[in-house]
N, C-alpha and C positions, 0 to 999 in steps of 0.2 A: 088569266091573271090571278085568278082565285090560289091557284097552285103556288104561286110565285108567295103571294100574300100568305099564306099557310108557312112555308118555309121560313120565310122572314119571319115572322110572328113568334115561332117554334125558337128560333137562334135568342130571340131578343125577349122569351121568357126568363122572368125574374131579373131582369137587369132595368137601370134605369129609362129605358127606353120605353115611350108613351104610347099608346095605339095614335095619337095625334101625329105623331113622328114617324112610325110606319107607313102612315095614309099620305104625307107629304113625299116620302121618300119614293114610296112607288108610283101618284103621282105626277112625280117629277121625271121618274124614267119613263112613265108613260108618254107624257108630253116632247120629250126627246125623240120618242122611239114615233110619235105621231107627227113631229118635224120634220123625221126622214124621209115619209113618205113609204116607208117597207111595209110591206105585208106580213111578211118572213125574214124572221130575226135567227141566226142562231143561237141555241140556248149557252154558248159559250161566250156570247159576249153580251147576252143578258144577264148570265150569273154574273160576269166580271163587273156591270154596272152596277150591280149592289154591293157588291165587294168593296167598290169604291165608294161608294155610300157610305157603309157599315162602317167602314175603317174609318171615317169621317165622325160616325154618333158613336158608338160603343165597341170595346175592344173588344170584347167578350164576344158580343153577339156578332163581330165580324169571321173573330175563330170559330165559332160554332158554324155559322152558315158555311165557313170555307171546307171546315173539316167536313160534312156532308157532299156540298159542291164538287169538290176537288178529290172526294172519294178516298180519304187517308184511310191507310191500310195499318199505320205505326205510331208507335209515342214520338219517335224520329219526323214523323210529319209534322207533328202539333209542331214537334221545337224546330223545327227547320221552318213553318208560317211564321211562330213568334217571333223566333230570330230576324227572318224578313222584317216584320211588324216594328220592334224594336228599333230595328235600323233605320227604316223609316219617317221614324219619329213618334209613330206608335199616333194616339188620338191629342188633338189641341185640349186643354184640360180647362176648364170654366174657370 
């Protein structure tokens, strides 16, 4: 989880995002991921669970973590995620 934690943290430097909000975020998919009952998760829908997270707190630090995750090769990635993002709805604003 530490690795997990690291990653997230990295995405959601210098954005408004709190280490208080990190620690719930993960957590919460912990507590999910310990209601399943799995031992062995794959790391592909453990990334997605923070993705879904992320897009929930901060835009920014959702494209950062995705652009790592998801392995963008291109500036075509970035605006092909925003694009998604955008269309979405992008983040609920306070």
């Amino acid at each position: 989880m530490q690795k997990l934690r690291d990653g997230v943290s990295r995405a959601c430097a210098k954005t408004t995002v709190t280490a208080e909000q990190i620690d719930s975020l993960l957590e919460t998919i912990e507590a999910e991921l310990l209601g399943n009952g799995k031992k062995e998760l794959p790391s592909k829908l453990l990334g997605e669970m923070v993705l879904n997270r992320l897009k929930d707190l901060n835009e920014v630090a959702y494209v950062r973590f995705a652009s790592v995750y998801r392995q963008f090769q291109s500036i075509e990635d970035f605006i092909s995620e925003l694009e998604n993002l955008h269309e979405a709805g992008g983040v609920a604003r306070p």
